[in-house]
C-alpha positions as CSV (number, residue, x, y, z in Angstrom):
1,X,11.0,0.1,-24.5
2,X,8.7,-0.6,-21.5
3,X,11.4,-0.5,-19.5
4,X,12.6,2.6,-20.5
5,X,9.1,4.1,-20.1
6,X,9.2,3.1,-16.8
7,X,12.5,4.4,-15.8
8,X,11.6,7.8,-17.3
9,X,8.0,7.7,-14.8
10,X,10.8,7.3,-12.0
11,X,12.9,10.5,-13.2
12,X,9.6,12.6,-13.4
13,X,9.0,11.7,-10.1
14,X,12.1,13.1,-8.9
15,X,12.2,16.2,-10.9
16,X,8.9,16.8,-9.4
17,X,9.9,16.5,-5.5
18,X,12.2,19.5,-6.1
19,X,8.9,21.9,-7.6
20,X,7.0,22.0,-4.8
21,X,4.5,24.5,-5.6
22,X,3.1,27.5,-3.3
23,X,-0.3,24.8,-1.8
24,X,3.2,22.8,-0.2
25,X,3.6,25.9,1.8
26,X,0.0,24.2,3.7
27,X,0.3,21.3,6.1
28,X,-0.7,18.0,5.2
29,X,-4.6,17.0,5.4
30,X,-4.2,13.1,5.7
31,X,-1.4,12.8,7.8
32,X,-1.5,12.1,11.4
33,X,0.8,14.7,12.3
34,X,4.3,14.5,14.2
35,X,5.3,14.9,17.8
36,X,5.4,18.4,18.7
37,X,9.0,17.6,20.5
38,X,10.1,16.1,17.4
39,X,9.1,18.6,14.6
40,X,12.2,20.0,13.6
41,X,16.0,18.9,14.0
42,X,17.8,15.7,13.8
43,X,15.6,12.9,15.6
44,X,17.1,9.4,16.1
45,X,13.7,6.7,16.2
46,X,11.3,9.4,15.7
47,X,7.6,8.2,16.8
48,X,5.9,9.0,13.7
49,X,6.0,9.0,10.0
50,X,6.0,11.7,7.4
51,X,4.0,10.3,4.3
52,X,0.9,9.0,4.5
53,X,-0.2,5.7,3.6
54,X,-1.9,4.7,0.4
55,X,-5.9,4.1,1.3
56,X,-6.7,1.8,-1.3
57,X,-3.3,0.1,-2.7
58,X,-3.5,-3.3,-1.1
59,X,-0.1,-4.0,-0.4
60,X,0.2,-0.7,1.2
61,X,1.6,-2.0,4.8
62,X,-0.9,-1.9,7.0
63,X,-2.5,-3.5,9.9
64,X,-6.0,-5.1,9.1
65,X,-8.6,-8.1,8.3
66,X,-11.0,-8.0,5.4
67,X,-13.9,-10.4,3.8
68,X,-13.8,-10.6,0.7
69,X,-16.9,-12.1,-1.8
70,X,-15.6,-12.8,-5.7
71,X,-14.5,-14.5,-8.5
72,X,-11.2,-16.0,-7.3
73,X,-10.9,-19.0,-9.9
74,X,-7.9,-21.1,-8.9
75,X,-8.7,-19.6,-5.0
76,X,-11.9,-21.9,-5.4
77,X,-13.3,-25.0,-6.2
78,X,-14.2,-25.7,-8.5
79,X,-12.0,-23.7,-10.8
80,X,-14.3,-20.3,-11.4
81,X,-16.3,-20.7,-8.2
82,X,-17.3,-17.9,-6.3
83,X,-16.2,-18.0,-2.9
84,X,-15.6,-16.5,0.8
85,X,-12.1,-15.2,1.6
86,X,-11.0,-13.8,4.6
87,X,-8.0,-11.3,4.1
88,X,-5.8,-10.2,7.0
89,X,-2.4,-8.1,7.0
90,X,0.0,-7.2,9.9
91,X,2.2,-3.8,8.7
92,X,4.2,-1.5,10.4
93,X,6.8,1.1,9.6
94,X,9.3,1.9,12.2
95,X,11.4,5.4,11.9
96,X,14.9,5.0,12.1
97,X,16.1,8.3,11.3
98,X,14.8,12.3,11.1
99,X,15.5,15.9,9.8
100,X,12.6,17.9,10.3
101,X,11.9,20.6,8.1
102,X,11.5,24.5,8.8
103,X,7.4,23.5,9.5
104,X,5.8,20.8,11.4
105,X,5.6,17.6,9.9
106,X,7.8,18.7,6.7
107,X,11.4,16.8,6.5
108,X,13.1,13.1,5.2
109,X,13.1,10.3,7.1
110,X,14.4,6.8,6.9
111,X,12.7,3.6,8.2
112,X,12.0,0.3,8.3
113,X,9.4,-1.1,7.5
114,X,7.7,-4.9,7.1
115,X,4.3,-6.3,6.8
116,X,2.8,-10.0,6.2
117,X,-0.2,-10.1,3.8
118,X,-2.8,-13.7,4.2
119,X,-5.6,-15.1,2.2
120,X,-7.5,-17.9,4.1
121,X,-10.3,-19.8,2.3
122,X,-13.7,-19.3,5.3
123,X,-15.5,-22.3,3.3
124,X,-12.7,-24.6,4.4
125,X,-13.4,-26.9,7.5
126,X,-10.0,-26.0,8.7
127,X,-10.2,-22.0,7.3
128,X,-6.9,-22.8,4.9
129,X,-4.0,-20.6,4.4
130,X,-3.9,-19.7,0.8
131,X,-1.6,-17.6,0.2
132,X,0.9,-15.3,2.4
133,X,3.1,-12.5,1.1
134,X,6.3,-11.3,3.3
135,X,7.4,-8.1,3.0
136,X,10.4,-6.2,4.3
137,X,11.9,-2.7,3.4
138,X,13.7,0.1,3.7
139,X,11.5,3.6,2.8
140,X,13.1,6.5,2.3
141,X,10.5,9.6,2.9
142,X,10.4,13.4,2.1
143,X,7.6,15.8,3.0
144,X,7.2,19.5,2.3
145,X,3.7,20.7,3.2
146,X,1.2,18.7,1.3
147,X,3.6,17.5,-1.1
148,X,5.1,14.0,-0.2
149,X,7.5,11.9,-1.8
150,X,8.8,8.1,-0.8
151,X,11.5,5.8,-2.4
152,X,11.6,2.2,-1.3
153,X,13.9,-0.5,-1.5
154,X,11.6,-3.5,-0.6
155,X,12.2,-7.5,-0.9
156,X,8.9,-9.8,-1.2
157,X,8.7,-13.4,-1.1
158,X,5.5,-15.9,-1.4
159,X,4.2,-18.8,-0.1
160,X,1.4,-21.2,-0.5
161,X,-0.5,-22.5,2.5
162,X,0.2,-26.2,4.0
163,X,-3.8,-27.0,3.5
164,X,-3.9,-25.7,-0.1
165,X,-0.9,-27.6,-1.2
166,X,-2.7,-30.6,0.0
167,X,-5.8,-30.4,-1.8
168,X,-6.4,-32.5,-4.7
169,X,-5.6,-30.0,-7.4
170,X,-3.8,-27.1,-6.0
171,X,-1.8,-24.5,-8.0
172,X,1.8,-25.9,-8.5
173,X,3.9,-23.7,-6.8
174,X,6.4,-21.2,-7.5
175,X,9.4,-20.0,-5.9
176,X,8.3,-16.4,-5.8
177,X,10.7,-13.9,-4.8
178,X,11.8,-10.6,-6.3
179,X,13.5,-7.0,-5.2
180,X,12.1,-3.8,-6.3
181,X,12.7,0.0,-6.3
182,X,10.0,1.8,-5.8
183,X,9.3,6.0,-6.5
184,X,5.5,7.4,-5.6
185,X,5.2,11.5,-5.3
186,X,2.2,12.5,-3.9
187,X,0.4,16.3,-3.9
188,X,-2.6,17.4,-2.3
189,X,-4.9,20.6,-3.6
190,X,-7.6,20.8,-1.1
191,X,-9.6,17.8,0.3
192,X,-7.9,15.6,-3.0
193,X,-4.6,13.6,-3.1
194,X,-3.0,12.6,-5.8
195,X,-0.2,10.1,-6.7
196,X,2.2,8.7,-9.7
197,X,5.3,7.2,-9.4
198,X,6.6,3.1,-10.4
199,X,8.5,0.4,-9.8
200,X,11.6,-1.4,-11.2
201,X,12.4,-4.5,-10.4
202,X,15.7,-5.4,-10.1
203,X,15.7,-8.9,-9.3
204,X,13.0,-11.2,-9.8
205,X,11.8,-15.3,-9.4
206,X,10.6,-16.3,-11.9
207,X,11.5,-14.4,-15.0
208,X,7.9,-14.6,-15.9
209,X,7.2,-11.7,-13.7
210,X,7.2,-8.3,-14.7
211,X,10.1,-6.0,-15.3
212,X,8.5,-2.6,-14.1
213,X,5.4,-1.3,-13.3
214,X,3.4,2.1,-13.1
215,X,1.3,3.3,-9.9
216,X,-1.4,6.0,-9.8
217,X,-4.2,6.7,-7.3
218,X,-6.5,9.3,-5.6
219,X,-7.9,9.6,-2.7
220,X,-10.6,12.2,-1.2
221,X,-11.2,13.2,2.0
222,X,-14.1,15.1,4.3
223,X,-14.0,18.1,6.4
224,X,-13.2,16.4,10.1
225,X,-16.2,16.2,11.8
226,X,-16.0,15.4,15.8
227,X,-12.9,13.1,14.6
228,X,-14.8,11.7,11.7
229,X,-14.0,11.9,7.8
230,X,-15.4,10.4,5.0
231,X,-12.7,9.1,2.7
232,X,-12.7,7.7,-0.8
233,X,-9.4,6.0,-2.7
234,X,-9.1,4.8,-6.1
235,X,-5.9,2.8,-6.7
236,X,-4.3,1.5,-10.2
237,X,-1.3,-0.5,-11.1
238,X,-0.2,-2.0,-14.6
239,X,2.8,-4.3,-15.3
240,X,4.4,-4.6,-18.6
241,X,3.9,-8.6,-17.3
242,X,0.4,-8.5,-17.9
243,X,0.6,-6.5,-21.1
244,X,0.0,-3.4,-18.9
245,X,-3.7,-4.2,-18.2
246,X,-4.8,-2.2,-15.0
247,X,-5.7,-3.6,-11.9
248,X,-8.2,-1.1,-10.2
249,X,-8.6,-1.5,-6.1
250,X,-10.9,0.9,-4.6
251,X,-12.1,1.6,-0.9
252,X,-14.7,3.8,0.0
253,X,-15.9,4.1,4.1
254,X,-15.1,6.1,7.3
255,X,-11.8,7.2,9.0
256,X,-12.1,7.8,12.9
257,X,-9.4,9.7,14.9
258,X,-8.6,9.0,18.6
259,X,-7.6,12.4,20.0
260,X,-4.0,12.8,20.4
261,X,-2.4,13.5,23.8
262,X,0.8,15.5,24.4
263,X,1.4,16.4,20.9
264,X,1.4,12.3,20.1
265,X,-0.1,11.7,16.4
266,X,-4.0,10.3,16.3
267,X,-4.7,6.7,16.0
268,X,-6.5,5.7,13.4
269,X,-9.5,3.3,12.5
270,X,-10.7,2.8,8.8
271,X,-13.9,1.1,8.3
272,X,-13.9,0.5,4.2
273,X,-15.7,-1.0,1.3
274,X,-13.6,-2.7,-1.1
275,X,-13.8,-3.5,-4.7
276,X,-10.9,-5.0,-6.9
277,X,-11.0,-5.8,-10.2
278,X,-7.7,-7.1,-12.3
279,X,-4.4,-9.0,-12.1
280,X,-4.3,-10.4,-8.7
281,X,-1.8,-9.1,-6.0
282,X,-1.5,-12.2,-4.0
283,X,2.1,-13.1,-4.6
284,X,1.5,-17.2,-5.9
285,X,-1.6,-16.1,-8.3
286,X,0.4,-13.6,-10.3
287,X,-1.0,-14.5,-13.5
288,X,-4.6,-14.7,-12.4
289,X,-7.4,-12.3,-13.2
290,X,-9.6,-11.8,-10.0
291,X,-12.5,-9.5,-8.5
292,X,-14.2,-9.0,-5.6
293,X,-15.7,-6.8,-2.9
294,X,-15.8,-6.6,0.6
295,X,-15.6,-5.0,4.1
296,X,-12.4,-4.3,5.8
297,X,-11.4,-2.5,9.2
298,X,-7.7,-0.9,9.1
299,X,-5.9,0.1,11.8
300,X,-3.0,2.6,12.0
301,X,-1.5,6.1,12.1
């Protein structure tokens, strides 16, 4: 039944890309904007991408490091501590394939994309590697105005750190690997976005995990003021593995824009508060409850 459920969140998704209403006539507000040179036709390794990232999903590829102050429980010792962890990801999406749309920054586009997710404990002598998620896949996006929609194929696997296997009572390990289809549609009215979509996964190690799962978020963002916006994102995902209790991720800060030369999309910096509360994402600690809060800086398009 849950499966079912989640397979019908995926169709709605769909449906939806085709019912773009009259605001997708508008240009995006949180995208970076495409090359000028490669706005419309067929581009092979186009510079740039067409949906924007997820601010406050924390798998959401990206390039950053983050410390992070919570309840961790089995990322501590003793068991329910609270401790320092330092939080780093390397993420990048590279475009493989374009057709651009009658309007700049509208089309599909196929890439690649792959990104490495660490947890390292700062009250170790040694800093230890906790945890480290690998991530590689294949997105498949479409943008038409401010509505965006991506589909991802995407394998993850995860591994425990040398230093924590060593200690005296670490987690016993899993082999953790799964596969998983991924649908998000995303619409913006205004300075708002807002996103739905799921997952199914269609292979997975160890049975325990979940079968499917359902993503929603918003995100707000300021006027741009001499390359400055205040930006807000509220992230939730729920697995029929955890009897679909939410995990809740939100970041809150500062996005600044380095100005764009010759039609090239801005670089981005993201300096972000950031609160968690639920299941964990870190791949080995699946079945753990955690929270915390922190500062991160994020780097990207």
């Amino acid at each position: 039944m849950r499966i079912r459920s989640a397979q019908s969140v995926l169709s709605v998704v769909l449906v939806m890309a085709g019912a773009a209403p009259s605001a997708a006539q508008q240009a995006s507000a949180c995208a970076g904007g495409v090359h000028e040179e490669e706005a419309s036709g067929f581009v092979v390794l186009p510079q740039d991408r067409l949906f924007c990232p997820l601010l406050a999903d924390p798998k959401e590829p990206r390039t950053f490091v983050s410390y992070l102050q919570g309840e961790f429980r089995t990322l501590a010792e003793p068991a329910g501590a609270t401790g320092g962890i330092g939080s780093v990801g390397l993420g990048d999406s590279f475009g493989l394939f374009r057709w651009g749309g009658p309007q700049p920054g509208d089309g599909l586009q196929i890439d690649i994309a792959g990104s490495i997710f660490a947890q390292f404990d700062l009250g170790a002598p040694s800093l230890d590697l906790i945890n480290a998620d690998y991530i590689v896949g294949v997105p498949i996006t479409y943008q038409r105005g401010r509505t965006g929609l991506r589909l991802r194929l995407y394998h993850q696997s995860s591994h425990l750190g040398d230093e924590y296997i060593l200690r005296p009572a670490p987690l016993e390990r899993e082999n953790l690997s799964f596969e998983s289809l991924e649908a998000i549609l995303s619409q913006e009215i205004g300075p708002l976005r807002a996103y739905g979509g799921g997952e199914l996964f269609v292979r997975r190690e160890p049975d325990t995990l979940g079968s499917s799962l359902l993503h929603a978020g918003v995100e707000l963002r300021s006027f741009d003021v001499g390359g400055v916006k205040l930006v807000v994102g509220v992230d939730m995902k729920s697995t029929d593995e955890q009897d679909w209790s939410p995990a809740w991720s939100g970041r809150a800060g500062i996005e600044l824009a380095r100005a764009a030369r010759s039609g090239h999309p801005l670089r981005l910096i993201h300096l972000l508060l950031e609160v968690y509360d639920g299941p964990s994402p870190y791949g080995q600690f699946f079945q753990d409850d955690i929270r915390y809060i922190g500062f991160g800086v994020h780097f990207g398009l």
